[in-house]
C-alpha positions as a Markdown table, in Angstrom:
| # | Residue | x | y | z |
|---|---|---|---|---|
| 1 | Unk | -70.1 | -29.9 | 65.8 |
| 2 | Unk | -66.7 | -28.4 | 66.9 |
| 3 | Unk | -65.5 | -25.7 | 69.1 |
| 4 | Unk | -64.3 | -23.8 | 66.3 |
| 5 | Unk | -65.8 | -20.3 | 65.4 |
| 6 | Unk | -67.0 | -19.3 | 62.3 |
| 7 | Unk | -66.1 | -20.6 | 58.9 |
| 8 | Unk | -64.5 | -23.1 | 60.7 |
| 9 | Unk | -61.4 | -21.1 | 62.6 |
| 10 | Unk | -60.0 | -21.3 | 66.5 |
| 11 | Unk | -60.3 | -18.0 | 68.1 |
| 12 | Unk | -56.5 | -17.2 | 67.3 |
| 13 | Unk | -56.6 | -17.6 | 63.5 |
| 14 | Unk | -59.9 | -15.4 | 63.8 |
| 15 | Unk | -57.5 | -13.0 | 65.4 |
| 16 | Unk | -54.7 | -13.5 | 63.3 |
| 17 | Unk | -57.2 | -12.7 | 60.2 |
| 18 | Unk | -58.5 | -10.0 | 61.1 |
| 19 | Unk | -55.6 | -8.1 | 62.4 |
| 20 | Unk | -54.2 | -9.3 | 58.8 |
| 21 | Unk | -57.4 | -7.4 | 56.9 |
| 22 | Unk | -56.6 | -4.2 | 59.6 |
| 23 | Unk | -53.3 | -3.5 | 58.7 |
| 24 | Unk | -53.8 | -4.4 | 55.0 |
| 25 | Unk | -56.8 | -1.4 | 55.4 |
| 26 | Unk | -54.5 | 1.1 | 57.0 |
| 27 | Unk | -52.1 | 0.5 | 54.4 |
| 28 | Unk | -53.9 | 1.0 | 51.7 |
| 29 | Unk | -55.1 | 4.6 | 53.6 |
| 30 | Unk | -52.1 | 5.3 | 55.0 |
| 31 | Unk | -50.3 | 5.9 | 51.3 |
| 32 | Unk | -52.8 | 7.7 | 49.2 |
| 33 | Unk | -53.0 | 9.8 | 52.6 |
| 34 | Unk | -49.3 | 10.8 | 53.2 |
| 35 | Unk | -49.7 | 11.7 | 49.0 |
| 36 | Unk | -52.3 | 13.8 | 49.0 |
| 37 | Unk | -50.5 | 16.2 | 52.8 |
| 38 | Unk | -47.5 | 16.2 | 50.4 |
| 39 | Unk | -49.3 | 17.3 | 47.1 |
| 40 | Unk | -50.7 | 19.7 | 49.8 |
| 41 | Unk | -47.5 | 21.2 | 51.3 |
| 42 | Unk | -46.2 | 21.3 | 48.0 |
| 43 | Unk | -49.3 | 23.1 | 46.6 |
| 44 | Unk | -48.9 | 25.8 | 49.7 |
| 45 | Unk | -44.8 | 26.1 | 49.0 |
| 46 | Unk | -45.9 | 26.6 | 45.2 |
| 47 | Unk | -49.0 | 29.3 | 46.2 |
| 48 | Unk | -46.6 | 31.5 | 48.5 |
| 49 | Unk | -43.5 | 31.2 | 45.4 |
| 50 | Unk | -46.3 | 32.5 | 43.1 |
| 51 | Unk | -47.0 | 35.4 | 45.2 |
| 52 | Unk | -43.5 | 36.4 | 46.0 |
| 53 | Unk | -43.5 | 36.7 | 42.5 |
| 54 | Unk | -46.3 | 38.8 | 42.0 |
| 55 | Unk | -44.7 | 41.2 | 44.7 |
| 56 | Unk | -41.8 | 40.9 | 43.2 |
| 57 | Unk | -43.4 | 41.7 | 39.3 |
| 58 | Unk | -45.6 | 44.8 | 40.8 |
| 59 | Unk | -41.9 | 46.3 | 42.4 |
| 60 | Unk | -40.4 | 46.1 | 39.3 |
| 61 | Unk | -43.3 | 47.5 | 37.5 |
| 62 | Unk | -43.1 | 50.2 | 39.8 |
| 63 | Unk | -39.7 | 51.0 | 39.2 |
| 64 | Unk | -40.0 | 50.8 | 35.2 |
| 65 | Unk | -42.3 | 53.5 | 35.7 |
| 66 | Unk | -40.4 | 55.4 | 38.1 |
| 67 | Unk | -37.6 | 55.1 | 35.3 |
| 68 | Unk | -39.4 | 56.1 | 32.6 |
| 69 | Unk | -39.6 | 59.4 | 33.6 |
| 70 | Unk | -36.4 | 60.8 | 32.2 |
| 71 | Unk | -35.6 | 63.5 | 35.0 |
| 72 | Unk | -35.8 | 60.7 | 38.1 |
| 73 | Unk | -33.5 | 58.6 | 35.4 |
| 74 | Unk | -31.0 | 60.8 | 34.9 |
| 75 | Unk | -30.8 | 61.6 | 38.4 |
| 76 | Unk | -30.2 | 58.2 | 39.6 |
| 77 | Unk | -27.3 | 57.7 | 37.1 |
| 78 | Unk | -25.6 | 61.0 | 38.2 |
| 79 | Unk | -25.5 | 59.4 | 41.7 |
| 80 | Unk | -25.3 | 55.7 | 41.2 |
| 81 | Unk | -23.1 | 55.9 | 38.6 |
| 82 | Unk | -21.3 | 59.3 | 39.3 |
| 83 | Unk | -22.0 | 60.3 | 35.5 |
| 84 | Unk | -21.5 | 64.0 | 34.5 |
| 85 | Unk | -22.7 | 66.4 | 31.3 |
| 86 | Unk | -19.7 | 68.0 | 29.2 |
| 87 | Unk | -18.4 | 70.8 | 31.0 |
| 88 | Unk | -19.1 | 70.0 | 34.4 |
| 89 | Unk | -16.7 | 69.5 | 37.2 |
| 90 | Unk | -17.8 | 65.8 | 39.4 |
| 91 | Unk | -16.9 | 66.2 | 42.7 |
| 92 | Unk | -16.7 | 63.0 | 45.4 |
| 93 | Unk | -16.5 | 63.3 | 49.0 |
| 94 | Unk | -15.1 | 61.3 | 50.8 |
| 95 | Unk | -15.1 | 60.5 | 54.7 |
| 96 | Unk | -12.2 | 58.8 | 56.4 |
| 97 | Unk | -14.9 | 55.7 | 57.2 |
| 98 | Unk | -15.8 | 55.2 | 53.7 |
| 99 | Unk | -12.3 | 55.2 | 52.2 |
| 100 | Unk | -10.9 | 52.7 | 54.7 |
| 101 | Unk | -14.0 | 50.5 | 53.4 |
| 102 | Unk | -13.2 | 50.9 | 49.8 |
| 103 | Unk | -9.6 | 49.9 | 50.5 |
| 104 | Unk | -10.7 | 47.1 | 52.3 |
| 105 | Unk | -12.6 | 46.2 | 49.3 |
| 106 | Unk | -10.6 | 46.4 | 46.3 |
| 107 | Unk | -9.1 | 43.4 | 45.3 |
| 108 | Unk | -5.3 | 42.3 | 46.7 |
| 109 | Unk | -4.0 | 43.4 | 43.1 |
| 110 | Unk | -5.4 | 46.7 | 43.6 |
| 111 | Unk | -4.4 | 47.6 | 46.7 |
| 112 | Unk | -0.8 | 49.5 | 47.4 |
| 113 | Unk | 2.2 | 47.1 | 48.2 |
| 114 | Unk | 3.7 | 47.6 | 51.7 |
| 115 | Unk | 6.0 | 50.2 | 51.4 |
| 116 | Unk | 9.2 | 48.7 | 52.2 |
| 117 | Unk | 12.3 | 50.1 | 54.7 |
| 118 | Unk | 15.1 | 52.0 | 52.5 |
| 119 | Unk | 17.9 | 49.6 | 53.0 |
| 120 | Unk | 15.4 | 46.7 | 51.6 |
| 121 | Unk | 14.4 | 49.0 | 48.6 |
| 122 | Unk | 18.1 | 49.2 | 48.1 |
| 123 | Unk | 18.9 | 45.7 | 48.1 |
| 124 | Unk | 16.0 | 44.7 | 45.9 |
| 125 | Unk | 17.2 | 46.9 | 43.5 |
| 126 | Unk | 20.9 | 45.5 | 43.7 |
| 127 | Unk | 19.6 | 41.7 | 43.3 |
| 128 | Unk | 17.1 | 42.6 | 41.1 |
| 129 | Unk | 14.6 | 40.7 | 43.4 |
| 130 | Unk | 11.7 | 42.9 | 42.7 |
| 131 | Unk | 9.9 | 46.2 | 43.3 |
């Protein structure tokens, strides 16, 4: 008989073979496993999204029925939206903070021009360069 090993092969091929079969087995693991922790993840990012939007559908119930009584209504439109009945007189004050910030917010088309020194006023209106 030979030195070889079973089914006839030298102790390398035996190697060889087997190390073959091994990484044919962890591949064959390897990718149903890395798609079923993604399907995971994905299931766990879809499970929190879903409950965020349960939170987010039991706050808006909430305020429909805040809303839907007609005092608290009418009382958040008088402030958010400065509204006023016939006859009444609105008054807005104003601190020195909060009107800086609404210049600072208006748009640049909105906002006063510069107001220019006398003799350039002058000239402007002599060329007709302007305002």
């Amino acid at each position: 008989m030979g030195t070889g090993g079973a089914f006839g092969m030298s102790g390398t091929r035996q190697a060889a073979v087997i190390a073959m079969v091994a990484c044919a087995l962890v591949l064959s693991i390897a990718v149903p496993l890395r798609t079923y922790f993604a399907q995971r993840a994905e299931l766990r990012e879809e499970t929190e999204r879903q409950q965020q939007l349960r939170d987010d559908v039991a706050a808006l119930e909430q305020r429909k029925q805040q809303l839907s009584d007609p005092a608290k209504a009418e009382a958040e439109i008088r402030d958010k939206l400065h509204y006023v009945r016939p006859g009444e007189t609105p008054y807005v004050v104003q601190f020195p903070d909060q009107a800086n910030q609404n210049n600072q917010q208006q748009p640049a088309s909105q906002q006063p021009a510069e107001e220019k020194a006398w003799y350039e006023q002058l000239w402007a209106s002599v060329t007709g360069s302007g305002q």
